[in-house]
N, C-alpha and C positions, 0 to 999 in steps of 0.2 A: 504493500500500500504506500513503498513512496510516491512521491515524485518531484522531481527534476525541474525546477523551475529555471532560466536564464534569462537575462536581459540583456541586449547589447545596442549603445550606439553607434551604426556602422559608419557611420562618418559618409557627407554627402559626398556624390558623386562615385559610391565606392563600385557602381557598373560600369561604369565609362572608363576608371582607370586599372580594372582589370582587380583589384581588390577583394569584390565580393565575393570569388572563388575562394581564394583563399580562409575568411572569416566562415566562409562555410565547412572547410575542413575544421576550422577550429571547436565550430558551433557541435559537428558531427561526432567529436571527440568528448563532450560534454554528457551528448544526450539525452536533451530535455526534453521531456512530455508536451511541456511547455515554453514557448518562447517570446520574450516579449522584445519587439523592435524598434529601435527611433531613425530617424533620418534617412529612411525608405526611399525618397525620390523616384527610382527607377520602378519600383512596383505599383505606384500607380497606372502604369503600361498591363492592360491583364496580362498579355501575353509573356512579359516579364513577369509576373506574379505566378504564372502556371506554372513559368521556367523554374522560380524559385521552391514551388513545392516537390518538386521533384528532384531536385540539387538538396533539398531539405529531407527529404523524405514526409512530411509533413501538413497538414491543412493551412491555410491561411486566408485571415481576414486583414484589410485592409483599410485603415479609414483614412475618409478624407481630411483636408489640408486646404487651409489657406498659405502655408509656406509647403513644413516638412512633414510628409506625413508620418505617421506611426503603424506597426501594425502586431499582431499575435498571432504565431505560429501553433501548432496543437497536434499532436498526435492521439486520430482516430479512434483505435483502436484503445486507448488509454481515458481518452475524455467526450463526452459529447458535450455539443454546444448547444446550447436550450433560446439562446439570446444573444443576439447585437446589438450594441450602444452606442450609438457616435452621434447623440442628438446636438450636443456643445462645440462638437470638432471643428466646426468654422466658424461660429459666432464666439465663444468663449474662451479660448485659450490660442496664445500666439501660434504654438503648430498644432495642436490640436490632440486627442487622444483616439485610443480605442480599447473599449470595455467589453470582454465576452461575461456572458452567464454559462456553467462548465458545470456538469456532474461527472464525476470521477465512475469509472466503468467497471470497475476494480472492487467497490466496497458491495458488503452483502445488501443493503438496503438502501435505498435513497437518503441522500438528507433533506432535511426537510426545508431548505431552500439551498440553491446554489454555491459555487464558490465564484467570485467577482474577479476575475483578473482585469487591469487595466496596464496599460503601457500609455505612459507617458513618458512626456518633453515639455518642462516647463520652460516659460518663455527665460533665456538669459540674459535679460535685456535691465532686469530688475526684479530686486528679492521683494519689493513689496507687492508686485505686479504677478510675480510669481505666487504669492502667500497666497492672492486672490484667488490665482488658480489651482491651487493646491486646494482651496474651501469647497471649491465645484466639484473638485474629480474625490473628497472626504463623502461630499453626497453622493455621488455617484457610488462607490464601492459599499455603504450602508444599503443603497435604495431596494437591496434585493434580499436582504434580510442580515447583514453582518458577517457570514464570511467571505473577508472582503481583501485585496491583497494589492499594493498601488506599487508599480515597479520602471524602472526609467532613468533619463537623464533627466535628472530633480533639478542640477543644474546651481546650487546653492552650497554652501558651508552646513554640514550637519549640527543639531544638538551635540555637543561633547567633543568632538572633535578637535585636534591640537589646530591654534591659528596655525596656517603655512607660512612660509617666508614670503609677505605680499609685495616685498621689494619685487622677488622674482617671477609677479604675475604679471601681464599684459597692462597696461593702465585703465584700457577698456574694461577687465574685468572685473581690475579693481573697483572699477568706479559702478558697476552693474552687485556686485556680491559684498560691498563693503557698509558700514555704516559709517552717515557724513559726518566728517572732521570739521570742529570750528575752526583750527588752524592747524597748516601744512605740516607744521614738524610733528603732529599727534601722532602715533601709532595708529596703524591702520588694524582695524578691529570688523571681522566678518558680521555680515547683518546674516542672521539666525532664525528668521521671521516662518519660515517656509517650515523649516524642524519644528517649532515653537506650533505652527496650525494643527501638524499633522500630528503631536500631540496631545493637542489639545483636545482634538477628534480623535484621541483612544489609539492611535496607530504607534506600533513600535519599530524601530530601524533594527532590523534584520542583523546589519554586521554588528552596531553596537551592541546588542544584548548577547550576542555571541560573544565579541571580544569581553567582556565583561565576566562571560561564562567559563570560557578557557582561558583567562586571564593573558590575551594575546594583544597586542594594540597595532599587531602586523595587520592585522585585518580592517582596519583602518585608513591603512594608507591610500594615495588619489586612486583612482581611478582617470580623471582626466588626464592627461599627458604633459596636454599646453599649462592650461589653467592652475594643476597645482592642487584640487581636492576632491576630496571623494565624493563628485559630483552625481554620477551612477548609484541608484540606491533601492532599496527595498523594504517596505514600511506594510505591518499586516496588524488587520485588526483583532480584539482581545480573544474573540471565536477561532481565530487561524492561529494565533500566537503558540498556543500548545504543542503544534502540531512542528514548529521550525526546529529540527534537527541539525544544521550544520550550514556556512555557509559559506564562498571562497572568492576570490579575485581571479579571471583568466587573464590571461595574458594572449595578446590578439597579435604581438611582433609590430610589423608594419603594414596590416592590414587594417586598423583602423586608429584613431590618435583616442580613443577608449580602450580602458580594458575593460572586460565584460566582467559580471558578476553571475554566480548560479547560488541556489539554495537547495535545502532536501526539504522537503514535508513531510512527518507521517501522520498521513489524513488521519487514521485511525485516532488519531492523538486530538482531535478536531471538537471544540467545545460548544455541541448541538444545541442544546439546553441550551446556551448562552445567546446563540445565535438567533434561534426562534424570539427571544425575547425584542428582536431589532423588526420583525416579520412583519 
């Protein structure tokens, strides 16, 4: 009754420059039931999209995009899909998300509502803009009863998380993921606002409560390349929380400027009781 969850931003463009071969061997080497995608571009083409489930081995849903789209991967045979969500995908968040409704194929009995995976990309343009989006996509993962699972490039500075050396961020991103200084010599100090929602809505970060558990702060470290933080994240709510078994950083080379993250669930571990109470 595991499963295999992964996230990966494959960095735009990664068809055109011959890349997303290669992230797919990495992705293959994981083997997740589940897969949650950012910066898709190329899949919005079906026929690109057919190609990909087959290079994946995989199902896929795609949502729409006013820039980048997102999408979820899924293996058949492991999950069914009961539900698509992409109501917000162009009105409400800068690239938009995509939310399946998923019963596991695997357990003796149904549960008695869903599990909610969402892939998202919050906008990086701003942590309080992002905070916003992050309160959309906390309803959205509720709206189907609480087990609810939000996974992506979050794109922000986590709760807990060591400041990085912001000397050696972009200035761009400083000025996107920082909170503002009255004056220049101040230390630059991460705005936290997007962690701060998405606990506030009950969700817990995936690596941090691991790292805390194995008392590892490796687990921690960026996932972004350029930017410098562990921007890639996964955040499940108190229903799914049971259920997180382990959780790890890949390593994608130069196939995309992320490195991807995967997790284990064991559904079985899955707090129904608790979940129905959200129904």
């Amino acid at each position: 009754m595991d499963l295999t969850v992964m996230s990966q931003n494959v960095q735009y463009g990664a068809a055109d420059t011959g890349r997303w071969e290669g992230l797919v061997d990495c992705i293959r080497t994981v083997k997740p039931q589940l897969l949650l995608l950012q910066e898709v571009d190329f899949l919005a083409d079906p026929e690109q999209a057919a190609n990909a489930e087959k290079a994946l081995g995989l199902r896929l849903a795609v949502a729409p995009s006013r820039h980048l789209p997102t999408a979820i991967a899924w293996d058949p045979e492991y999950l069914e899909v009961i539900g698509t969500e992409t109501k917000y995908s162009t009105t409400g968040l800068h690239h938009g998300y995509c939310a399946l409704q998923l019963q596991p194929l695997s357990l003796p009995a149904a549960w008695p509502v869903p599990l909610v995976a969402i892939s998202a990309h919050l906008t990086p343009y701003s942590a309080e803009a992002a905070g916003q989006e992050a309160q959309l996509l906390c309803a959205r993962a509720y709206r189907h009863g609480g087990i609810g699972l939000i996974g992506g490039d979050i794109n922000h500075l986590p709760l807990g998380d060591p400041e990085p050396d912001w000397d050696r961020v972009p200035p761009y991103n400083r000025a996107s993921r920082c909170l503002r200084r009255q004056h220049h010599d101040e230390p630059w100090r991460g705005n936290r606002i997007v962690g701060q929602v998405l606990r506030d809505a009950g969700f817990t970060d995936a690596a941090a409560i691991q790292a805390v558990l194995h008392r590892d702060p490796s687990l921690l470290e960026p996932t972004g390349k350029a930017g410098r933080v562990r921007v890639d994240q996964a955040h499940l709510t108190p229903a799914l929380l049971p259920a997180l078994d382990s959780y790890r950083r890949i390593d994608t080379g130069e196939h995309s400027d992320h490195y991807g993250i995967a997790l284990t669930l064991q559904l079985s571990r899955v707090d129904t009781a608790l979940a129905s109470a959200y129904a």
